[in-house]
N, C-alpha and C positions, 0 to 999 in steps of 0.2 A: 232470384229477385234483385231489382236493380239495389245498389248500395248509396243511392243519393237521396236526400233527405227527404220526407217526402213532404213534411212543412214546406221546404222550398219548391218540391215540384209544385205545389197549389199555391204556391206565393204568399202563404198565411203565416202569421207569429203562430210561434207555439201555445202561446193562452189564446187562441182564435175559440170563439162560439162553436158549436155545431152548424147555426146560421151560415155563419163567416165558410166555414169550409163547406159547406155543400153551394151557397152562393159563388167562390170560386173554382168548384168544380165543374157548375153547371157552367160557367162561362168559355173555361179550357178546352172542355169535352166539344163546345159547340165549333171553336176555333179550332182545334185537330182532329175532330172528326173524318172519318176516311172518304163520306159522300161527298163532304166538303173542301177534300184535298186530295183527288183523285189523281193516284201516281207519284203519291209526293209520300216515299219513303220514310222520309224523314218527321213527316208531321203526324206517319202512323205509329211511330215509335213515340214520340210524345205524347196520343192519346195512348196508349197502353201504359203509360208512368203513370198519365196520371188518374187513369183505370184504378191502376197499385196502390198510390197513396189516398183517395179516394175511400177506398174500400176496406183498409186498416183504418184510417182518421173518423171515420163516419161512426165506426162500433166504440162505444166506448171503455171495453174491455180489452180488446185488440189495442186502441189506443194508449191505454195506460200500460199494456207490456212495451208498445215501442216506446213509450216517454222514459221508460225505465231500463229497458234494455237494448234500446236499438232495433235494427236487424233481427240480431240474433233472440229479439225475444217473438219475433211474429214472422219466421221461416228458418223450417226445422233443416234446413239444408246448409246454415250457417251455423249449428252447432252450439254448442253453450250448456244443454240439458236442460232444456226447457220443452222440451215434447210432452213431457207425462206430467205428475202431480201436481205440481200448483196451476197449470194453464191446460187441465181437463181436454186431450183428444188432440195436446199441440198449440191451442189458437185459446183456449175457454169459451168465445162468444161463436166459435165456427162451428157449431154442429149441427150436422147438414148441409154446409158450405157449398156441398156439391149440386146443389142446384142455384146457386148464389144467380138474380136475375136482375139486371138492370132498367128491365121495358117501364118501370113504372118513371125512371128519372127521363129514359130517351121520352116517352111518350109527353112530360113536358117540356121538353125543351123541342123538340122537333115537329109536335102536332102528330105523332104517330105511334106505333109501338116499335119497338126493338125485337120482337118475336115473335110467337105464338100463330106462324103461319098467317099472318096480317100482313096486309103492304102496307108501307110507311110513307107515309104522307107528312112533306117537310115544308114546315111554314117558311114563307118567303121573306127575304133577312130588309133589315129596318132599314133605311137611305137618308141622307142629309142632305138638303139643300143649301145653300146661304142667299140669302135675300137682301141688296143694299137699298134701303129707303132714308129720306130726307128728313130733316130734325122737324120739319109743320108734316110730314104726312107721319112720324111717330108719337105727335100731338094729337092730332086729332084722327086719325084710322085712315086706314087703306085696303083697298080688295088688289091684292095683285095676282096675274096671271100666269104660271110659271110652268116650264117644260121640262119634264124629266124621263131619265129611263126605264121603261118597263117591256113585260114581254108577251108576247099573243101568241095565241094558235096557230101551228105553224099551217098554212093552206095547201102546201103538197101531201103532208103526210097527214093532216086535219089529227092533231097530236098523240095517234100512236106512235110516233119515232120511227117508225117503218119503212122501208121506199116502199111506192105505191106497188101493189102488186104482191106484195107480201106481208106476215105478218109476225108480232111478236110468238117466242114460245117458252114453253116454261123452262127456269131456269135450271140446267142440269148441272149445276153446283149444289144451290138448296134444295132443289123439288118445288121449286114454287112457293118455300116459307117465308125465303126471303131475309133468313138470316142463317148463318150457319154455328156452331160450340166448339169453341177452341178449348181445348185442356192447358190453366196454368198453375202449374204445382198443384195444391189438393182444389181446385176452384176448376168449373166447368162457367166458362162463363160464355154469352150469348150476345155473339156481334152479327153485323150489317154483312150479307154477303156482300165479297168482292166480286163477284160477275155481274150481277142485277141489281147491286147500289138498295136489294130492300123492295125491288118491285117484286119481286118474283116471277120475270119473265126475265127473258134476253132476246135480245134482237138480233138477227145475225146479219141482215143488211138493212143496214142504220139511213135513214133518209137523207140526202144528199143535202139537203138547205137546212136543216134542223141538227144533222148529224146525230140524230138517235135522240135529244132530247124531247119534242114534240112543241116547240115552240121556237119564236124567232125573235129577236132583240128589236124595239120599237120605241118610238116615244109615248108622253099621253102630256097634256095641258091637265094642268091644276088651278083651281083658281084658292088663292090662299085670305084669308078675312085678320088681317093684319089689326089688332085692336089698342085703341087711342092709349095712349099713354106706355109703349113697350117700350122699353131700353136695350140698348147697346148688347148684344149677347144673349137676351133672351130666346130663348124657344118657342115653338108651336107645334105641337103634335097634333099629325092628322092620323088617325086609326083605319088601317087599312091601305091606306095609301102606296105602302112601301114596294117590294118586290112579290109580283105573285108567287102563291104558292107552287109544290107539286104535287099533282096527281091529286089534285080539289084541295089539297090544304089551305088554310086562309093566308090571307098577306100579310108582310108584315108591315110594319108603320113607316111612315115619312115626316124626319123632324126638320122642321121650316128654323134655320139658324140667322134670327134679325141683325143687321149692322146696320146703327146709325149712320151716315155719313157728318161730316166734320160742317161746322155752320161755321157765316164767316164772318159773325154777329155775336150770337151766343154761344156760352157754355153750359153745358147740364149737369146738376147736381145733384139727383135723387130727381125731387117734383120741384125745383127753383132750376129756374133763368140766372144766369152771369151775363152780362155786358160793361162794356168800359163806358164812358160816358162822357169825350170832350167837351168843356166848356172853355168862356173865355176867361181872360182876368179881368176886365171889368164886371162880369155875368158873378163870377165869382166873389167878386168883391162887394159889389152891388146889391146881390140878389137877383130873382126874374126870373122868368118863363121856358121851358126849353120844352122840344118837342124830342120824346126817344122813341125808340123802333119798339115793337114788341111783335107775338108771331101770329097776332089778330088786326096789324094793321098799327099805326101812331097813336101816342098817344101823352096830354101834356103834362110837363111836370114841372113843379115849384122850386127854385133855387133857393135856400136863404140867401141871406147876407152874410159876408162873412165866412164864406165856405171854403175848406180847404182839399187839397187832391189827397187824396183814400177814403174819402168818405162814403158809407154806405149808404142809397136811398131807396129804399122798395117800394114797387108797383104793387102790391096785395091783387091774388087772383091772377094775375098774366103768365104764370108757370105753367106746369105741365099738369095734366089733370091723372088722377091717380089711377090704374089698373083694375084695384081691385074696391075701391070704394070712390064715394063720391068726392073726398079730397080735391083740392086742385092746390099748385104749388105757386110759389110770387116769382118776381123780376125782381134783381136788385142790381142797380146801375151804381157801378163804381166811380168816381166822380175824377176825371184829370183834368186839372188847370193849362190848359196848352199854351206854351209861350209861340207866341205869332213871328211869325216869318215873312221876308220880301218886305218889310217894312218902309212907307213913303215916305219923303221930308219932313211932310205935315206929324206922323206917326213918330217919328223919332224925335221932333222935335218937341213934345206933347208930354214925351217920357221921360226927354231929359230935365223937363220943368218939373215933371212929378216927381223925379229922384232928389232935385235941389231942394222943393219943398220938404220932403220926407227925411233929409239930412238930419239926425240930433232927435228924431221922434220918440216917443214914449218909447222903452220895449215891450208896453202894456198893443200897442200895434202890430209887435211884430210877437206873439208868444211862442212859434217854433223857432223862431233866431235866437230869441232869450234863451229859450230852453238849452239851444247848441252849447252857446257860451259861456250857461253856467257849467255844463257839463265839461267844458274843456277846460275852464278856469280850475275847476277841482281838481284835475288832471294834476295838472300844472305848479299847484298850490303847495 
């Protein structure tokens, strides 16, 4: 038995749930699966660890001698004297180990079973797309159209896997079970033949365009229903969508991955609008009228008088309208005083009569100058 930890081979703290470790098992086991890493030595040795740790972790008898003892408390081949009396037969929770079966976990992770002279039918794994839409089509919805990869019947071999002319035959590794019992230490345990991947045939001349799978790599158009109010990173799950199964298993899912793209107006905050909002310095000073952008089109808004740059003003309503309820979110235009530029004779000379005038003015006119000065004066003081 391997000597590495087997918490670490399932990637679990050691206070992990039952939960927790069969939910990391079932993920492993799907990922180094040997149908699914055909020839890849290395990823078969990984499902057999984590077979090992799996299969101590899950009992929680077995589990409490490895917490306790390591190794040496759950494989009598590492010694210690723990075979006999306190851990009854060797193991405590192993008796009858020898028929130990896994087909109930394979049969949900794969749509099949694992044994019992069944062909295993492997549901087809889940696919991501990413999708980039515009900040008004994630306002208000979009159907968009989109092509991905999937795979069809192959039409030479109309998907037996076969070259035309001949035919599958039963597997002379399993007899057509379709899996074959390996012996490890006292555990007879029940994997996926390596000749027939689980069908229980073999092919011996595999179709020339298909290559013995029975189908052949394609596209298909999707049309996806993009709905009003999604943000930046959300998903969409379409069921079924994903990669077809094999051997009639069902498909698996395709999750639709939304990206906003970047507005050159707004910012998004949840369900509110950000934009900046130039005004003049007399608008500001004055008060009056401005027109601002919103994503339904202009619309006007009031200045007071007296207005200074950071100030916030909301549109109520001109936001993003909410997902999952009827909510809608506001605008709020942040307000800058833009000092003007290219200024004419007439402009300058306007300004500089307004500065001579304003020489020696209250600081009750000027409150954020006041405010500076006294702040420095105290400094200073």
């Amino acid at each position: 038995m391997s000597s590495k930890d087997f918490y670490e081979t399932l990637g679990v703290a050691r206070s992990a749930s039952d939960d927790e470790i069969k939910k990391a098992y079932r993920k492993l086991a799907m990922k180094y699966h040997p149908d699914r890493n055909q020839g890849d030595a290395e990823a078969e040795e990984k499902f057999k660890e984590v077979q090992k740790a799996y299969d101590i972790l899950s009992d929680k008898e077995k589990r409490s001698a490895y917490d306790q003892y390591g190794h040496a408390g759950v494989d009598p081949n590492m010694g210690g004297g723990f075979g006999g009396g306190g851990f009854g037969g060797g193991f405590g929770g192993f008796n009858g180990a020898q028929g130990f079966d896994f087909s109930d976990i394979f049969s949900q992770m794969f749509g099949g079973a694992a044994g019992g002279g069944r062909q295993q039918n492997y549901q087809g794994a889940d696919l991501q797309y990413r999708v980039s839409i515009t900040l008004e089509e994630a306002a208000k919805g979009i159907k968009k159209r989109i092509t991905i990869p999937t795979y069809e019947e192959c039409d030479v071999c109309h998907g037996s896997g076969a070259k035309p002319g001949t035919s599958a035959t039963t597997c002379s590794t399993c007899h057509g079970t379709g899996t074959i019992h390996v012996r490890q230490a006292i555990f007879q345990v029940q994997q996926t033949c390596p000749t027939c991947h689980g069908t229980g045939k073999e092919i011996k001349e595999p179709c020339a365009k298909c290559h013995g799978e029975g189908r052949v790599k394609t596209t298909k158009t999707v049309e996806v229903n993009i709905p009003a109010g999604i943000d930046d990173g959300q998903q969409i799950r379409l069921s079924g969508e994903g990669e077809p199964g094999m051997h009639g298993a069902p498909a698996g899912d395709l999750y639709v991955v939304v990206h906003v793209k970047e507005h050159k107006t707004f910012e998004r905050n949840g369900l509110d609008l950000h934009c900046e909002m130039p005004i003049s310095f007399a608008t500001a000073a004055l008060g009056g009228e401005v027109e601002v952008p919103t994503l339904d089109g202009k619309v006007k808004l009031s200045i007071p008088k007296e207005t200074q740059t950071g100030r916030r003003m909301r549109v109520k309503g001109k936001g993003i309208k909410s997902l999952r309820s009827s909510a809608v979110g506001d605008l709020y235009c942040h307000v800058l005083v833009e000092t003007p530029v290219n200024l004419t004779d007439r402009q300058k000379e306007l300004l500089e009569e307004f500065e001579k005038i304003s020489t020696g003015m209250e600081r009750s006119q000027t409150p954020r100058q006041k405010s500076f000065f006294d702040k420095v004066r105290d400094i200073f003081d």
